[in-house]
N, C-alpha and C positions, 0 to 999 in steps of 0.2 A: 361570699364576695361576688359582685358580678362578672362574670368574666367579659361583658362588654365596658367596662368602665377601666379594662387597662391598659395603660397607657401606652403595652410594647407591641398591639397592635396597630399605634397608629403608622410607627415603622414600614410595616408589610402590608396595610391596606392596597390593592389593585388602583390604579391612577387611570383613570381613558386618559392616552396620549391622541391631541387630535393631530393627523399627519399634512398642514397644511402646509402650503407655503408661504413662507413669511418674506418679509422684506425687510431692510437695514433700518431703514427710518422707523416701524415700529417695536424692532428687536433689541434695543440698548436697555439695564438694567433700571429699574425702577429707581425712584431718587432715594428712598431710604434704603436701598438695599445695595445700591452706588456706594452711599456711605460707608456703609457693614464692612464692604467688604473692600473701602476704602479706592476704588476705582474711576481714575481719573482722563481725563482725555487723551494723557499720554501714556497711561498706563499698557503696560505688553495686552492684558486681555481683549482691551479696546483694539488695540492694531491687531490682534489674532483678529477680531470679530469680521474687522474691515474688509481681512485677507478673505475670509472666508467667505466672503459675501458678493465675491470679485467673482469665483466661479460659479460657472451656472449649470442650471439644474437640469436633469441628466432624463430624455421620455423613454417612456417603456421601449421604444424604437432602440433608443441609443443603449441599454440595458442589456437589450437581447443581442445586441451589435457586438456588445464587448465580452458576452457571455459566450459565443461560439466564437469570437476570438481565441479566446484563453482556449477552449477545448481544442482548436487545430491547433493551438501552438503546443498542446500539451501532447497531443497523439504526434506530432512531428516528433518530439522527445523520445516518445515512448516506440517510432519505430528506428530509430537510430539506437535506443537504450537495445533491442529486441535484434537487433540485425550483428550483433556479438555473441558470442557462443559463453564469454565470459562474466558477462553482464548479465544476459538469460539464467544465466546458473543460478546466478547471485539471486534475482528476483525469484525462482522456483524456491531456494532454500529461504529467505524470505516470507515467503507464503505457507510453508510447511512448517517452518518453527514459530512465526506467528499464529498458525489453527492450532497448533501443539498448546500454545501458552495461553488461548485465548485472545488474543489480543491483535484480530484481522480488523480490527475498527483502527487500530493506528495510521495499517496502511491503504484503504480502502474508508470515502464519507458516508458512504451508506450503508456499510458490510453491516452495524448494528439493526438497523432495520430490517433487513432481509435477513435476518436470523431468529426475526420472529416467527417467519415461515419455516418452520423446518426444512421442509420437502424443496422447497425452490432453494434455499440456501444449499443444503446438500449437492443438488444438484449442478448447481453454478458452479462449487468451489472444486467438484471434482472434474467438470468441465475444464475449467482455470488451469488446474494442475494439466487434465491430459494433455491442452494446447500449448503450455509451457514446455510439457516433454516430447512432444510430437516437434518443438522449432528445435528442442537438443538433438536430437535427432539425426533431423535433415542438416546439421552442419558437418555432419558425418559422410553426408554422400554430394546433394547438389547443388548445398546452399537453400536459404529462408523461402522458402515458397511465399508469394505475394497474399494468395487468400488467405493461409493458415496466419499470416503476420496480421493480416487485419481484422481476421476471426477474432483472433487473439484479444485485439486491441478493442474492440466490440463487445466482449465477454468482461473484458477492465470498467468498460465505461457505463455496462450496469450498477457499476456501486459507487464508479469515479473515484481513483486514485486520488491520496492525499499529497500534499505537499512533500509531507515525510518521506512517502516513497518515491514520487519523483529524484527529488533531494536526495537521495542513497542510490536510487540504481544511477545518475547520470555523473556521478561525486569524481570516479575516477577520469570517465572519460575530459570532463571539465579540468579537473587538474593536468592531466596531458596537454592539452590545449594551453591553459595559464602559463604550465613551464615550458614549451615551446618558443608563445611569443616573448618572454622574461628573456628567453635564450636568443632568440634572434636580435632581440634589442641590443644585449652584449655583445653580440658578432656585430653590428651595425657600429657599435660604437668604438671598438677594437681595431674594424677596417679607417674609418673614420677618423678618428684622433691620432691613432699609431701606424695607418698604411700598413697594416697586414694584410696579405692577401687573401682573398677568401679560403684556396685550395691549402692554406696552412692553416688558417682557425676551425679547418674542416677536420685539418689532422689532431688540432687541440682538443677538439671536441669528440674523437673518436674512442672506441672502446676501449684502446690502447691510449687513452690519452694521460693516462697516468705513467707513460714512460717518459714522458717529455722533460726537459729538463728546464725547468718555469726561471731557474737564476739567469740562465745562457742568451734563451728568450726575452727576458727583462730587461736585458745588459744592450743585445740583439735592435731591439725596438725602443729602449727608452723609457720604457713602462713603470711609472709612478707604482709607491709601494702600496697605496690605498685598491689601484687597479690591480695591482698584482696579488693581492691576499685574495681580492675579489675575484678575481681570474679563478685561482687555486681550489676555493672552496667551490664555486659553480663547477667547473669540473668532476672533483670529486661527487659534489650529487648529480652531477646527470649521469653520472658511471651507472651509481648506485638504482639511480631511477631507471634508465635504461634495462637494469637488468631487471627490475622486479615487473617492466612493462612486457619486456619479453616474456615472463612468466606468466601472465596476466593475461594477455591479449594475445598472444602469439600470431600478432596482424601488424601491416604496418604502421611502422608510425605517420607515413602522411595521411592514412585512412582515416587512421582516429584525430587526427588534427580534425579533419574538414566535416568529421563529425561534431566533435566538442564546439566547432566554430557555429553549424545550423544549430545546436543545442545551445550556445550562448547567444543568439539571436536571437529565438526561440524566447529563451529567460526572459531577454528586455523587453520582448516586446507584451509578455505576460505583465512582467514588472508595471509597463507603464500603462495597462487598461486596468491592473488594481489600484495602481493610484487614482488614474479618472474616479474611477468608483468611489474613492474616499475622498478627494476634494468637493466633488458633489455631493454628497453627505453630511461635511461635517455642521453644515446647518443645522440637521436635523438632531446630533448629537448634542447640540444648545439645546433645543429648543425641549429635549428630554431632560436634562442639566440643571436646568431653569428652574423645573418643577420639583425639582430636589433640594436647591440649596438653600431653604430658609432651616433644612432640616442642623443646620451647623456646621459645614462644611464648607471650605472655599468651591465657589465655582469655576477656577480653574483645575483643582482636582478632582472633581465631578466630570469636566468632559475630558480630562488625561484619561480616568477609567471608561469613560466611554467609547473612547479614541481605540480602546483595548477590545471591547465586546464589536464595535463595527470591524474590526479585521477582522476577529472570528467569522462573523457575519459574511465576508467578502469568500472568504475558502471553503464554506459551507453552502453559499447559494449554489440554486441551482435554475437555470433560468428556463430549461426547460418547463415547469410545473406553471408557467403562465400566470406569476404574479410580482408585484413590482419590489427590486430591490429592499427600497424604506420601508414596506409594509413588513418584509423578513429581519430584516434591521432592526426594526425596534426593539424587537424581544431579547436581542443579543445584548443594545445598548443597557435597556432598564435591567438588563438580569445581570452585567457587570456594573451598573453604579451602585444597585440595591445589596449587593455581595459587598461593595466597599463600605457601603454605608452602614450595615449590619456589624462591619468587623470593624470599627472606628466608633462611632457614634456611642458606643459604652463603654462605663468607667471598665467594665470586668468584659473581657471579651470571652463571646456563645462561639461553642465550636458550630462551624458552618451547617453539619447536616439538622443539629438542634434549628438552627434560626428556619432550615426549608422545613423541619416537622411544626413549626412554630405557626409561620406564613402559611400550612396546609389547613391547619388547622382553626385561623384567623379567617381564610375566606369561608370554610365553614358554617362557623358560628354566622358572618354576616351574609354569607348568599340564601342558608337555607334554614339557621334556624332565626333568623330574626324577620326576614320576608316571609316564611310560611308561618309559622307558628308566634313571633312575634314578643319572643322569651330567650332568657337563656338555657341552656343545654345544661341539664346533669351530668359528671362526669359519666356515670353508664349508658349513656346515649352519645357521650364524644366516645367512651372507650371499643363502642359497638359501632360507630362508623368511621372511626380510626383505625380500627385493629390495634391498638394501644392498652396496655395494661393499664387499672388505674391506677398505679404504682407509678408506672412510667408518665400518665398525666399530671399527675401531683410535683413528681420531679421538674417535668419541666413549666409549671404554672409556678414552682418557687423559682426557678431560675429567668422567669421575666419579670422577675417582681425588681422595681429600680431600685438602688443602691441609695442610701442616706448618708451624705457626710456629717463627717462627725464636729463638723466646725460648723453645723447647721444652727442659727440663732434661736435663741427660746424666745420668742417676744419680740416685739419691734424697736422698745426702748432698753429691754436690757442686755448687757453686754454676756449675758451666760451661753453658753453653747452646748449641744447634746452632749462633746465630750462631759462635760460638769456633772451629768447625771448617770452617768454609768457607771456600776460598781467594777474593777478590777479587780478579776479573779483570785489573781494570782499576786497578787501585792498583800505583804506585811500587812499587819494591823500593827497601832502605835504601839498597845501593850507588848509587842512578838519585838518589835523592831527595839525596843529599850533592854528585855532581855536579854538578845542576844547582843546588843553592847554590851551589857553587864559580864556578861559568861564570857566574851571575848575579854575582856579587862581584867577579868579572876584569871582563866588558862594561862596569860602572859604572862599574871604574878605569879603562879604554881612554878612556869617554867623558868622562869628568872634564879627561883631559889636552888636549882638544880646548876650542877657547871658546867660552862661553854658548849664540851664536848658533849653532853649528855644532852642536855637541851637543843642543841644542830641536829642530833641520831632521832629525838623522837620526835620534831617537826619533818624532818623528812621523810622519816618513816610513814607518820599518822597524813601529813600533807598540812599541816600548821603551818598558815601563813605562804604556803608552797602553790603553783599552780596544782600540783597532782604527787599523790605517795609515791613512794618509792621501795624498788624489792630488798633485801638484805644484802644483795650483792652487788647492785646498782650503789646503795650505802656504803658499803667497802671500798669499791673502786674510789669514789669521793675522798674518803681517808685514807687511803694505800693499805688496810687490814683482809683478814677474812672476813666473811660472812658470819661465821662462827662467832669470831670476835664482836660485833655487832650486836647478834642477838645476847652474849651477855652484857653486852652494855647497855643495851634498850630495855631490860628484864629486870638490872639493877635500879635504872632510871624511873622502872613503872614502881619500884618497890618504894622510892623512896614518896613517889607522888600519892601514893596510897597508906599513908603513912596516916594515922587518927590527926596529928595536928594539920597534915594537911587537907585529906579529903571531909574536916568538917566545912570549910568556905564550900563547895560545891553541893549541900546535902539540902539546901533552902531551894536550888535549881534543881536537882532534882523532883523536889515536891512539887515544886510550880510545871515543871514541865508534865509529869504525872498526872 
């Protein structure tokens, strides 16, 4: 068979995406494809289209504008995460048990690449470490020296810290911060509604504020019982929190306030240049979208998975390397719709690494044996520049072979379908299925002439008409006897069945079945 003539390359064939810029008036859906997918003027997709076309499009200027954005806001983070003795810790053992497990790509975007060097990766990452224990250190004697904090942070932004690890070293200090202001807002509203003084919500809220007596106070002030549960339980956790911050930070807490506060300003304003990034974008996530959906699929869930591959897109660029967002975007877009559409678009779903050996394999055949040589490829020339057994080619040329249903018509006019022609293995034949009525209609007369009790002992035993036999003793319990008792009663019951008048009706089924 040819292996260009199937059909589950058309799937994975490469698409030139051209990265133009389009405009609204000629980007609305085709009229039959409006229809398909049944899209009307008022439909969500059309007002998404509208939305999207409202934002404008973003120049390499603006790009790089937002890209060292994000890095100061991120190194801001990272010297506030680093100016803690607690925090420092956390990120050294971090890093140690991520080289430990493999797995410094989590917390680091480029750590995977620079481990293809050995020598510079080595180097960096014991670099990393001495500069981590070199800032534990000095919290010992003079505090963070300024160079060694921005050494440090210099030494990070060779492989650029991931989200993950921003998100873990700054988790605590941000939660101090959240339960602060949650806590000032209570105190605001306690002064405010009930005229407490400050210098006494100061004593509620103190270490010892579990001595206070919340009835006396309630009675005191007037305090509704919904305020008052609320009161009790906030108390109780800021005891609880208080202590474990103590343990934690052994710094004050208005330090770490005004830190978590430049660390949550920090966040939004990261927040809000990766969204620029994605409302200027999501044009282009159409305009990849587009080229997909006659494959069967709505194109609203073509650019939902797209919408997925441009975030990646946004936490992986890097703006320094001198090239424009969309042109790094794309690859992210088409390699999350192409994954969706791989794992949807068949009746029998390809485990994901078969469909990449499948796609490897598809450009293959069409980049170099059908442009050079202008044939198809014997399996020992795919197995010879695959590294593929051909065992392993065979397996996976039957697993793109597409699926035939079995309600597939024979004919145009007749109403027969493939099932009609396939034999069923496993099914009776009419002579098989008449016999065993027969022998079923004889065993019920054999047991009929046997009595009540005799005939119950050896359908339960044998499993006659029963879902499943039964042991001698499981038999007993049923009739309240021994087991003993049983077996002669089953023993007499086989005597009498094997009796000449009776076992001649069963000697024509034995022949036949012989």
């Amino acid at each position: 068979m040819s292996l260009r003539n199937k059909k589950t390359f058309c799937l994975f064939e490469e698409e030139e995406m051209l990265l133009e810029e389009v405009s609204s008036e000629n980007f609305w859906l085709p009229e039959e494809e409006e229809k398909r997918s049944g899209v009307k003027d008022e439909d969500p997709i059309k007002i998404y289209f509208k939305e999207v076309f409202s934002h404008k499009l973003l120049t390499k200027e603006d790009e790089i504008r937002i890209g060292r954005t994000i890095e100061e806001k991120e190194r801001e983070i990272l010297s506030e995460v680093l100016s803690y003795y607690a925090t420092t810790a956390k990120f050294f053992h971090l890093v140690i048990q991520s080289e430990r497990h493999g797995k410094l790509g989590l917390l680091f975007k480029d750590c995977d690449e620079l481990q293809k060097h050995k020598e510079k990766f080595e180097h960096w990452i014991q670099s990393l470490k001495q500069s981590l224990s070199d800032i534990l250190e000095s919290f010992n004697s003079h505090g963070v020296n300024p160079e060694l904090l921005e050494k440090t942070i210099e030494l990070i932004y060779q492989v650029r810290p991931s989200k993950l690890l921003l998100d873990e070293l700054c988790c605590e200090i941000l939660e101090t911060y959240q339960r602060v202001n949650n806590l000032n807002r209570l105190k605001n509203k306690l002064q405010t509604k009930y005229e407490i003084k400050p210098i006494t919500i100061e004593k509620i809220f103190s270490v010892n504020g579990r001595q206070i007596n919340f009835l006396r106070l309630a009675k005191r002030f007037s305090i509704d019982k919904i305020d008052l549960d609320k009161l009790v339980k906030e108390v109780n956790e800021h005891c609880k929190f208080m202590k474990h911050f103590d343990e934690f930070f052994g710094e004050p807490l208005e330090k770490v306030y005004q830190s978590g506060e430049k660390i949550f300003k920090a966040c939004q304003v990261i927040k809000a240049c990766k969204e620029e990034l994605v409302k200027s974008n999501l044009r282009l996530i159409i305009s990849i979208a587009r080229k997909y959906s006659p494959k069967g699929m709505f194109l609203s869930d073509l650019i939902q998975e797209g919408n997925i591959g441009l975030l990646k897109a946004i936490e992986k660029f890097d703006y320094r390397k001198g090239f424009k967002f969309s042109t790094y975007a794309t690859w992210w877009i088409r390699q999350s719709i192409t994954r969706y559409l791989a794992e949807n678009t068949r009746t029998i779903r390809i485990p994901l690494h078969i469909i990449e050996t499948i796609y490897k394999i598809s450009k293959l055949i069409s980049n170099k044996f059908y442009q050079e040589y202008g044939r198809d490829p014997t399996l020992e020339e795919l197995s010879k520049e695959t590294g593929l057994s051909i065992e392993k080619l065979n397996y996976i040329f039957k697993i793109m072979k597409q699926p035939i249903s079995l309600e597939t018509n024979i004919g145009e006019e007749d109403d027969s379908t493939l099932r009609d022609f396939i034999e069923d293995q496993k099914a009776l034949k009419p002579d098989e299925i008449t016999f065993n009525q027969a022998l079923s209609e004889k065993v019920r007369e054999l047991l009929k002439s046997l009595s009540p009790r005799e005939e119950k002992i050896i359908r339960l035993r044998f499993g006659i008409g029963e879902r499943e036999s039964y042991t001698l003793e499981e038999v007993g319990n049923k009739f309240g006897v021994t087991k003993e008792r049983i077996r002669q009663i089953e023993n007499i019951a086989l005597r009498k069945l094997k009796h000449p008048q009776r076992i001649k009706f069963l000697k024509n089924f034995l022949i036949y079945s012989s």
